[in-house]
N, C-alpha and C positions, 0 to 999 in steps of 0.2 A: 388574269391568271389567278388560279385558289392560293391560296397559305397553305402552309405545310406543316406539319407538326415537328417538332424537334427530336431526331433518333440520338438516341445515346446510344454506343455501343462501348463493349469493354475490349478491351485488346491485351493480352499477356505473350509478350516475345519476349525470343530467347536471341541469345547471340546467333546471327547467322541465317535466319529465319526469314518468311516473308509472308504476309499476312494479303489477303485480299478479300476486300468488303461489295457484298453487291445488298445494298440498302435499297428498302422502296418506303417510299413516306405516306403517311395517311394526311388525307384531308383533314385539315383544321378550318373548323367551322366556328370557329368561336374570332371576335375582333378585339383590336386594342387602341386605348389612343395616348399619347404618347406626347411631349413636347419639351417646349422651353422658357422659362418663367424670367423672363429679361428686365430689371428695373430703369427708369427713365435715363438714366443718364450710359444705359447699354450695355453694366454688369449686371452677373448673375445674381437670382435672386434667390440667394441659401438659405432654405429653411422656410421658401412661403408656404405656406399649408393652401394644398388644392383640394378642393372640394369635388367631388361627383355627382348629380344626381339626376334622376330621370325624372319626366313630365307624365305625371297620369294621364293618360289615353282619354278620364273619362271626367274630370276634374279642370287638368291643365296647371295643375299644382305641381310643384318640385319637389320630389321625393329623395331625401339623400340614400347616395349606396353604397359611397367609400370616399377613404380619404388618405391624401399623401401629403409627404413633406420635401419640398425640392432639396436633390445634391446640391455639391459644392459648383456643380456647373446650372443650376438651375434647372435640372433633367426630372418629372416625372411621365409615370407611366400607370395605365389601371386596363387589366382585361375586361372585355366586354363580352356577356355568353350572350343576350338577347340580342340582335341585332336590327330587332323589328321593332323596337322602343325610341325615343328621343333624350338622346342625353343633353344635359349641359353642367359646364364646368365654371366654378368661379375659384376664383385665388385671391388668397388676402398676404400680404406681406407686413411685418411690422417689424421698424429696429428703436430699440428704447432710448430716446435722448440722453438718460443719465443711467445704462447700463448696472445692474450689480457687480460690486468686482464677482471676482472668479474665486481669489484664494486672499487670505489673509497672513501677510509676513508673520 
């Protein structure tokens, strides 16, 4: 099955009204990928910065293309428009043993 593009529509009702939507969606050709960054003992892992990058075709070298930071649940996500390229992802997490505080009394 294709992906579908996301329709936004706007709706303005009035009391008493009744609205009826006949929506058709366009193909979305573009991919995504999408996960979950779990540290070893099987909580989330907030804040690890995910790396993107692609493989040159003609090299075999790793080209970066983006980068994210996991939520609080460990969740990212990066669109992908080539789809005929090799991606790969690396993740690095780091929590600092002796922290700075935060605020000073």
């Amino acid at each position: 099955m294709a992906a579908t593009k996301l329709s936004l529509n706007t709706l303005t009702l009035t009391p008493g009204t009744e609205a009826e939507l006949n929506i058709t969606l366009e193909e979305e050709l573009r991919s995504v990928v999408h996960g979950v960054v779990r540290l070893p003992d099987g909580s989330y892992a907030h804040n690890a910065a995910v790396k993107l990058f692609v493989q040159d075709p003609a090299t075999g070298n790793l080209v970066p293309m983006a980068f994210a930071f996991t939520d609080e649940f460990g969740q990212f996500l990066f669109g992908i428009e080539d789809t005929t390229l090799t991606y790969k992802v690396k993740v690095f997490h780091y929590v600092p043993e002796n922290p700075l505080p935060t605020s000073t009394p």
